[in-house]
N, C-alpha and C positions, 0 to 999 in steps of 0.2 A: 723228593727233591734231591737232586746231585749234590755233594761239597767239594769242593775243591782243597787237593791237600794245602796243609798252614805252610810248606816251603814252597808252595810255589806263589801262595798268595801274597809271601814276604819277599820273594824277589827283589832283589833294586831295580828299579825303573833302566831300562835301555836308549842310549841317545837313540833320537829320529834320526834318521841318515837323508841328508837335504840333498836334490838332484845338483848339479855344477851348472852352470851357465850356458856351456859346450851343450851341455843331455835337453836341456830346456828349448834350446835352438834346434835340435835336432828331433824332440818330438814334437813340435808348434810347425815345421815343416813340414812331417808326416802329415800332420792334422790336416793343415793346407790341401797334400796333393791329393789324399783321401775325396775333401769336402769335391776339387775339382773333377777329380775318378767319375763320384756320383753326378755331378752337376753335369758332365758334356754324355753323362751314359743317359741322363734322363733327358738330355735334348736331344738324341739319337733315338730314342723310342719314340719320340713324340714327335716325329718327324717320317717316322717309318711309314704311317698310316698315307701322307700326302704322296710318297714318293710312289706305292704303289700303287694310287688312283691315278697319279700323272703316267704311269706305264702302262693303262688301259688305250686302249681305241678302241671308240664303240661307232659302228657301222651299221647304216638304216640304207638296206639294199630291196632288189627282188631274188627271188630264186634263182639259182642258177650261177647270181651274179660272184659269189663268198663263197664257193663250195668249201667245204671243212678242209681235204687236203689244201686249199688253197689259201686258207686261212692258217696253219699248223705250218708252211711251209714260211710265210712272212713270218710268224712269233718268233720263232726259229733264226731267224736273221736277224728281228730286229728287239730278238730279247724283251717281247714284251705280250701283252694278251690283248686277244681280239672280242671282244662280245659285237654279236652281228645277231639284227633284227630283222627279219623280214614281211612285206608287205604285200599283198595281191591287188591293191589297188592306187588311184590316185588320192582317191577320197582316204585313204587310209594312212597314205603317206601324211597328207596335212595335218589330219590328226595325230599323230606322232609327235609330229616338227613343233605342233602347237600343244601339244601337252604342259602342262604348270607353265604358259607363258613363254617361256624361252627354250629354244631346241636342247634336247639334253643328248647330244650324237654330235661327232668329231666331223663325221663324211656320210657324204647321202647319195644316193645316184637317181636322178631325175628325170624326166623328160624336159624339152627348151621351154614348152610353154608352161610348168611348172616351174624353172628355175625361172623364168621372169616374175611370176609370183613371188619368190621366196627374195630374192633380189631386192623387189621394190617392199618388202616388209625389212629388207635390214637384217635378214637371218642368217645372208652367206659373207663372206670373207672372200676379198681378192685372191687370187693365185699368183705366186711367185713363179713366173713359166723357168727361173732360171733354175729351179731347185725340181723340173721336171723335164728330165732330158730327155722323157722316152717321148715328148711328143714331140720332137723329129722325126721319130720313125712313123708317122701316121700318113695316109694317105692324103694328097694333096688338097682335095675336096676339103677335107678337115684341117685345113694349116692358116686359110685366112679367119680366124676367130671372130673380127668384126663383120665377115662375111654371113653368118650364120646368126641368126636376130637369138636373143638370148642367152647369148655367150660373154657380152659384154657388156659394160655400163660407164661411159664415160672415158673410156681408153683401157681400164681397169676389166681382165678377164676375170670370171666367176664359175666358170665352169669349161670341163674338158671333154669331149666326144669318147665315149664307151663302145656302146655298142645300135645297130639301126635298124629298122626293118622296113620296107617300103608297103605299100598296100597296092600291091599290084592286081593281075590277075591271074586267076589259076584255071586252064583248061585240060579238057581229057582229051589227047594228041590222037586216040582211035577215030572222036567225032568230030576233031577240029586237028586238022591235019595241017593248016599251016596259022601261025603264030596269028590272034587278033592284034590288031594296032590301035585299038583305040576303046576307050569305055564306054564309048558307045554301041558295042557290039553286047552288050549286056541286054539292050535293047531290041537285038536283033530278032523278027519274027518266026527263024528256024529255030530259037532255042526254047518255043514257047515251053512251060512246063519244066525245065532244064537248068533253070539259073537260082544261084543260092546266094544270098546277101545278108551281109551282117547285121544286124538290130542296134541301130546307133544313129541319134539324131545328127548328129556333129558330122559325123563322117560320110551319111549316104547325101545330106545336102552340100556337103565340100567336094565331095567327086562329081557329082551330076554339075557344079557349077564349072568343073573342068571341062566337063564333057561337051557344056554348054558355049566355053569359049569364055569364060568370066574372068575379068584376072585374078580378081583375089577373090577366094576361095572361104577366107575369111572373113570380109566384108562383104556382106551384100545389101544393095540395096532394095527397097520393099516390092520394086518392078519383077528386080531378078528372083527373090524369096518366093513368089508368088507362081511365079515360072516354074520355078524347082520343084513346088508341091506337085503341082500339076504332073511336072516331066518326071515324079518318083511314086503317083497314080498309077501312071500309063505303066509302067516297072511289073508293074504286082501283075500283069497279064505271063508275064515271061517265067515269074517267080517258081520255083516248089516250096521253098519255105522261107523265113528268116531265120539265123540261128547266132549263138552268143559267146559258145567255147568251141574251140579248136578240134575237140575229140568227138562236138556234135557234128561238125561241118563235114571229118571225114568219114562219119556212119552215116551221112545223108549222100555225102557223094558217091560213096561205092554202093551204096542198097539204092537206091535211085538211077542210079547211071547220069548224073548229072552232067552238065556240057560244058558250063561257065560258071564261075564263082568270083566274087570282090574279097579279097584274099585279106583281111581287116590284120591277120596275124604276119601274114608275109611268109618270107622263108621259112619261118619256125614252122609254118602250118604244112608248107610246103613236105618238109624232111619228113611230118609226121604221117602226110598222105603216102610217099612216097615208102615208107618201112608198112607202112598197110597192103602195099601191091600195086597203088594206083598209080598208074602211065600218064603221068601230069607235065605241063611244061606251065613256065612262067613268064610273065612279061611287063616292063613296066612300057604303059601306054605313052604315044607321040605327044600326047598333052599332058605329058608328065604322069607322078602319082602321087598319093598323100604318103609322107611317111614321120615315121616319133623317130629321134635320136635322145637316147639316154645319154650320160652324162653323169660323169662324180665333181661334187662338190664342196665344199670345208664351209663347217658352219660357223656364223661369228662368236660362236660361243667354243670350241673346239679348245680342248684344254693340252694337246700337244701339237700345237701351227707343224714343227718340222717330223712328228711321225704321220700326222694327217696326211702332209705332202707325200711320203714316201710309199703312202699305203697309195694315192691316187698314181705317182710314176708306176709304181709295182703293178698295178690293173692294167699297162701297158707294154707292158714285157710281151716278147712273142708266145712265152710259150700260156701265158697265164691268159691273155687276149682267145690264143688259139683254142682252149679247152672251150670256153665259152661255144665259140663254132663247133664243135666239134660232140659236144653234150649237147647244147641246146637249138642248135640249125641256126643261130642268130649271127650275123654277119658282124663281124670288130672291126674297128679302125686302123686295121694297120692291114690290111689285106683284101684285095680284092675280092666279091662277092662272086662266086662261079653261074649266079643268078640274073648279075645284072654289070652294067660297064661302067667304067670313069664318065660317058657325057650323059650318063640316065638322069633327064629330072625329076626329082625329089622334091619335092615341097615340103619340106620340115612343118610340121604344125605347130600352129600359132593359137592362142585364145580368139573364141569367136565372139561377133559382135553381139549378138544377143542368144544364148542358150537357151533361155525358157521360151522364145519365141517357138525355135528348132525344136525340140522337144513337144510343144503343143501340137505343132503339127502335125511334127512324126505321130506323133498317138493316134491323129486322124486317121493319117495315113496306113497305120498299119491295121489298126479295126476296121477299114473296109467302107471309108466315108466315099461319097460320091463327090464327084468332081464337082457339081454342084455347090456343096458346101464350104468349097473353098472361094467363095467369089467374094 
């Protein structure tokens, strides 16, 4: 144990020295700005986390549609980050959009008769056209919005034309030297052996009902259903195959020497035949042709309305529209298609009236059922 020496233990006691009034004031205010320092530094942190999920845009596209520079070049402007999903099909997209219930994506790109879907479920959000200047510059086919079934609900637009592809035809200009006019030359008995058609219930009975003279293509009645089997029987004499990608149709066309093809992909299929060698030309038929228009859309869930919008104008910039054509052979909204003219009819597709009917048949149809069976 330590002692302490006996003079210092006898000290006389020292007054306490009391603060003044003035020092009291003066550290009671410290205390104060301190307590505030921490209190608005800790509502700054706690607040960092929402700011940066509000500066996400998250985008449910196809390929092609978000390419990376494309995406790095908008952050870049609008100071904020893109996450972009992509999907290869329609069935795929829904699944997305309906994952836990509610859409978890700002922008989506669709086709019309998907965005009517999405529409009547209450998933999309009006568009402000005034906070999207660029579609002014769109081609006029695309300016009247209630013109085009699926773009509007009540006065209120929902969605903006992207990008289209018609389902023309595609022939080999060696053995059809001058342009067919009409879908019905699919039919024709010079191409017996020669003709390639896509594997799709929806689509070979929507065209044969053109070909037929039917108005809507989408409705049909069970007279004209009936008719159709029969007139996509009589087909399968002309056929060399059926086929389902793009990259099948042009290894069928050029190892076969094919004559005529129902062109399901359109121009894109086109550009693809054409970088393979093949001497192709294109045409959309006098009774028109079926075709998909995509389309971007803002979901009602969409947690920045004004960069949603900006990311949908920005897809309509020349030059951002143009790469699209330009990569992927798919024709944009803001420029003529070098494939096809301002009066070509298109018939945008619509939901059809019964699909599993189409579908059952088709399976007849294409296993090889005799006409018989269809009565």
């Amino acid at each position: 144990m330590r002692w302490a020496p006996l003079s210092r233990l006898r000290q006389p006691p020292q007054a306490v020295r009391t603060p003044s009034n003035s020092q009291c004031m003066i550290w009671r205010a410290c205390r104060v700005f301190t307590v505030l320092v921490l209190f608005l530094t800790g509502c700054l942190l706690a607040a960092a986390p929402a700011t940066a999920a509000a500066s996400v845009l998250r985008v449910l596209a196809w390929p092609g549609y978000a390419d990376s520079d494309v995406v790095k070049a908008f952050e870049a402007r609008f100071h904020t980050t893109v996450e972009v999903t992509l999907v290869d099909s329609d069935e795929a997209l829904w699944d997305k959009m309906h994952a836990g219930g509610m859409p978890h994506y700002d922008v989506l790109a669709a086709n019309t008769a998907e965005i009517q879907r999405y529409t009547h479920e209450h998933m999309l959000a009006p568009l402000d056209l005034a906070q999207l200047p660029n579609t002014q510059r769109q081609l006029q086919r695309f300016q009247p919005r209630g013109g085009i079934e699926g773009l509007s609900v009540a006065g209120k637009v929902y969605a903006i034309p992207f990008t289209y592809s018609s389902m023309g035809l595609i022939y080999d200009r060696k053995q059809i030297p001058v342009a067919p006019h009409s879908m019905a030359e699919l039919w024709n008995p010079q191409y017996r052996g020669k003709v390639l058609d896509f594997n799709s219930a929806q689509h070979n009975f929507s065209f044969t009902a053109l070909a037929l003279g039917y108005p809507d293509p989408f409705r049909l009645t069970p007279a004209q259903t009936h008719d159709i089997a029969l007139k996509l029987i009589d087909l399968r004499r002309n056929l060399l195959t059926y086929y389902n990608l793009p990259e099948e149709a042009t290894a069928f066309f050029i190892q076969h020497k094919v004559a005529l093809m129902f062109g399901n992909y359109g121009t894109q299929q086109l550009a693809q035949l054409r970088r393979a060698g093949a001497d192709v030309g294109y045409v959309i038929p006098d009774e028109g042709a079926l075709a998909w228009l995509d389309c971007w859309a803002m979901t009602s869930t969409a947690a920045d309305r004004p960069l949603a919008l900006a990311w949908i104008n920005y897809m309509l910039e020349p030059d951002v529209s143009g790469l699209l054509t330009q990569r992927q052979g798919l024709a944009n909204t803001l420029t003529p298609s070098p494939e096809s003219n301002a009066d070509a009819h298109l018939i945008w597709l619509r939901p059809v009236d019964d699909i599993q009917q189409r579908e059952a048949l088709w399976s007849k149809i294409v296993s090889g059922d005799l006409p018989e069976r269809f009565r």
